[in-house]
N, C-alpha and C positions, 0 to 999 in steps of 0.2 A: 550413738555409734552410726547409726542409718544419716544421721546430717554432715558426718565428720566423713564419710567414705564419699557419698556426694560432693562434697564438695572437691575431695580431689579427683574425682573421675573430670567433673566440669572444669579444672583446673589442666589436667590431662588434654583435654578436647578444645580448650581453648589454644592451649600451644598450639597444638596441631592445628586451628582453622587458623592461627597469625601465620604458619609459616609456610602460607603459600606465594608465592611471586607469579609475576606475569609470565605466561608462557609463551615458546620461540619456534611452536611448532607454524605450520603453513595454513592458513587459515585458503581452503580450500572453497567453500561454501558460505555467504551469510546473506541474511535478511532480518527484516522487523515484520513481525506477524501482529494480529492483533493482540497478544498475551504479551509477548518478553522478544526479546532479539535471541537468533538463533547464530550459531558458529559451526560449520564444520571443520575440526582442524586434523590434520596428519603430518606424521614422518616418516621416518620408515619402517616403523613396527608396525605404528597402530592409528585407526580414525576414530574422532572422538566427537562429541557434538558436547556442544558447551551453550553457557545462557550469559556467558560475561569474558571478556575478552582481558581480566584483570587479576585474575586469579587461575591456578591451576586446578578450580573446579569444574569436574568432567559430568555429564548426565548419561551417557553411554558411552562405551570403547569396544572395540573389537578389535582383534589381531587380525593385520593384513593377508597373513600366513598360514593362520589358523584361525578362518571368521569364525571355525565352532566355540573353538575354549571360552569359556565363560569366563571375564579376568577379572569382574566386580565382589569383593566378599559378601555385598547385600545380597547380588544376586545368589549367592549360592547360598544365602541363610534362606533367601527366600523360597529357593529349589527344595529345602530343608522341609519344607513344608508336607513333602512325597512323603517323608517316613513318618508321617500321620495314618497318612489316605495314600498309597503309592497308586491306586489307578483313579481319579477321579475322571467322569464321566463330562461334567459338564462343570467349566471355568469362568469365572469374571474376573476380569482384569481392569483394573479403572487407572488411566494412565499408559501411554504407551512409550513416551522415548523415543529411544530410538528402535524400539520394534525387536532387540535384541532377547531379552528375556523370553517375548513371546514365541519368538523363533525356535529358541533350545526348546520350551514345552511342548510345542507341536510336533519336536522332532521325537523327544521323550516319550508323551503320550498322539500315538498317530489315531486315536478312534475316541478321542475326545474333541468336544467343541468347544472352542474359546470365543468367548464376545469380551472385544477389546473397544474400552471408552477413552476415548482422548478430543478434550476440550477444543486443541485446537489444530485447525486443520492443514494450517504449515508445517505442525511436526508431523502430520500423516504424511505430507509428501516429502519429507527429507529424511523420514525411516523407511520408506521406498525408495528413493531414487541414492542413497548412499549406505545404507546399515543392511540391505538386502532384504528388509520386511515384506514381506507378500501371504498377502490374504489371502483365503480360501474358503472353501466350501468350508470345510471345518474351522476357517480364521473368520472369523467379523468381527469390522471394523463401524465403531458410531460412532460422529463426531458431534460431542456432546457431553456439557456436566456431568462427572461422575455422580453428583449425589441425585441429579434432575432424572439419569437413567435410572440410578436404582429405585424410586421413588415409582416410575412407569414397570418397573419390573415387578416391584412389590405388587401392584395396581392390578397387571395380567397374573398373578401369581408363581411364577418363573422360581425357581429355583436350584443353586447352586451347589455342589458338590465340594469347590474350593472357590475363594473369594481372595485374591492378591489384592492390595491396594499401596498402590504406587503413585500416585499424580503428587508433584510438587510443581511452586512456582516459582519466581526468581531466589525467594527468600526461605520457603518452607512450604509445607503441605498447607493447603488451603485450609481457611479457618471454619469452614463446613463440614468440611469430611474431618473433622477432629472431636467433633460430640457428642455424649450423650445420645440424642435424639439419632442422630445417623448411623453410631454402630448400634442401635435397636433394629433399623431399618437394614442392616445390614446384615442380623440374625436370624429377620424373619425371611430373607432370600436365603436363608443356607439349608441344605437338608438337616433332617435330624444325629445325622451325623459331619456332618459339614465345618471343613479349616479356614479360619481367617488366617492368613499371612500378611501383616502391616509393615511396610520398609518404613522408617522413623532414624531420626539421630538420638545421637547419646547427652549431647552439649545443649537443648534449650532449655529455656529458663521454665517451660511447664512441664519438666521430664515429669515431676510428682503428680500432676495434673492431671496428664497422660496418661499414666500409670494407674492411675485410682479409676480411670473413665473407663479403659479397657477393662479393669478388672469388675468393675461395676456392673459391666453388660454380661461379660464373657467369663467371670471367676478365674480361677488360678492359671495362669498363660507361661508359657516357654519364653523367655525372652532372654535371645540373643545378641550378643554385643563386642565389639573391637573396638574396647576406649579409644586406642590409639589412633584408627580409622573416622571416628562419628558415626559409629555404623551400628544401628539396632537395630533388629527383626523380632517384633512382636507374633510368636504364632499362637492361634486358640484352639479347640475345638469344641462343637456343640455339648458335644455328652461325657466332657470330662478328657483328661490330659489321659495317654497312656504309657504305661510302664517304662523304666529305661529297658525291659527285657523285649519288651514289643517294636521300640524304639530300634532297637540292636540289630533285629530278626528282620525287619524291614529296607535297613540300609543295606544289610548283606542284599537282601534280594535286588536293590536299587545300586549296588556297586560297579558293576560291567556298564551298565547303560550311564552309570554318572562316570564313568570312566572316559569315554569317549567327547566330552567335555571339559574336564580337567579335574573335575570335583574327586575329592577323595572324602567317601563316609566318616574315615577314621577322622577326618578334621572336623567336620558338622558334628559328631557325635555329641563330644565335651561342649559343647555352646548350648547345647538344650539345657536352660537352667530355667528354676523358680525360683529363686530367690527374690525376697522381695526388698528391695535397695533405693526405694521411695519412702517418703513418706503420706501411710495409708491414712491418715487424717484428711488428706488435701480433697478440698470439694470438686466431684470433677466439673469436666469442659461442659456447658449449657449449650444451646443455643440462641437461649435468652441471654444469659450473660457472661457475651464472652470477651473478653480481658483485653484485647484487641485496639 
């Protein structure tokens, strides 16, 4: 049953990654950095930064009109994350983008500190100079391996209250921060009660993999998903999943402020699922061997 349902989610998710085409919007912005080639493109809604000028796939957007609404479904799985932990004190973000995400958090949480990691440092300057990103006393920015910082964080003993991880490359999330080994490394930065939030697709060929790795570190995880999108949001917590009644009680309290964004609770609610729709046989990711 678990192989027969996969199969057509990734049958689902493959339509969807064929039926993109080139897009006509204004290519605003581009360059080759040293990771991947950057695009900014707009029309008259919205600007968007892209990593391929060949497909209608976007890495951030904002409304012209409305830079606050959040228009990404990852992003607001990943916002999803608040009705865990609704005040986290201190944030890692590994990955920035276009700086969008981190914006709405700071705006959500104004007395928390984010430390944002991003490899590389032509997207730091094109989530400044076009997505409105700007750091602060409470925003930091390193330009720097996701897994090479958490490694120095573990090191100084630094710890996290919530943990996003967000970096992808041309293709997919780097095959380092997909391990075993790194989400260990990634639990010994969390407090004792402390949320992993993973933004993931629905469509690769190690969703089973994936699934078994996180579950491995982290035991029983919410995970959220828009077959129809390729959209998954893996979230954990240290000391165990809480209730859908604690789940409920939290979103009300997080509704006015996720209002002012676009987010509506009532739609995040139904997406907190366990269900487990891998198969839990599968050895997870190594970093000795990885499949690569």
């Amino acid at each position: 049953m678990v192989k027969a349902l996969r199969l057509v989610i990734l049958l689902v998710c493959a339509m969807v990654g064929l039926s993109g085409t080139a897009f006509s919007d204004t290519v605003i912005h581009q360059e080759r950095s040293l990771y991947r080639n950057l695009f900014v493109t707009e029309d008259s809604d919205t600007r968007c930064l892209r990593f391929s000028t060949h497909t209608n796939t976007v890495q951030t957007c904002f409304a012209l009109e409305e830079p606050e609404k959040v228009l990404f479904d990852c992003n607001k799985m990943i916002l999803g994350s608040l009705l865990l932990r609704p005040n986290p004190r201190r944030i890692l973000m590994v990955g920035l983008g276009g700086g969008t995400l981190t914006s709405t958090l700071s705006k959500l949480l104004p007395n928390a500190t984010i430390d944002v990691v991003e490899i590389d440092p032509a997207m730091v300057r094109v989530a400044k100079e076009y997505f409105n990103f700007k750091p602060s006393p409470r925003v930091h920015i390193t330009v720097e391996d996701g897994r090479v910082f958490v490694k120095r964080a573990l090191a100084r003993g630094a710890k996290y209250d919530l943990v996003i991880l967000d970096a992808f490359d041309d293709l997919y999330i780097p095959t380092h921060m997909l391990t075993v080994q790194f989400f260990w490394e990634i639990q010994k930065i969390m407090t004792a009660d402390g949320v992993l939030a993973a933004n993931t697709y629905c469509n690769t060929k190690r969703y089973d993999r994936e699934s078994a790795t996180y579950q491995a570190v982290f035991g029983p995880f919410f995970n959220l998903k828009k077959f129809w999108k390729n959209t998954r949001v893996v979230i954990a917590e240290q000391d165990g999943l809480p209730s859908e009644e604690a789940l409920a009680q939290n979103a009300k309290l997080l509704q006015k402020k996720f209002a002012r964004f676009g987010i509506e609770t009532s739609w995040l609610l139904p997406l907190f699922s366990t269900e487990v729709d891998w198969d839990e046989r599968a050895p997870t990711l190594n970093d000795q061997f990885l499949p690569f």
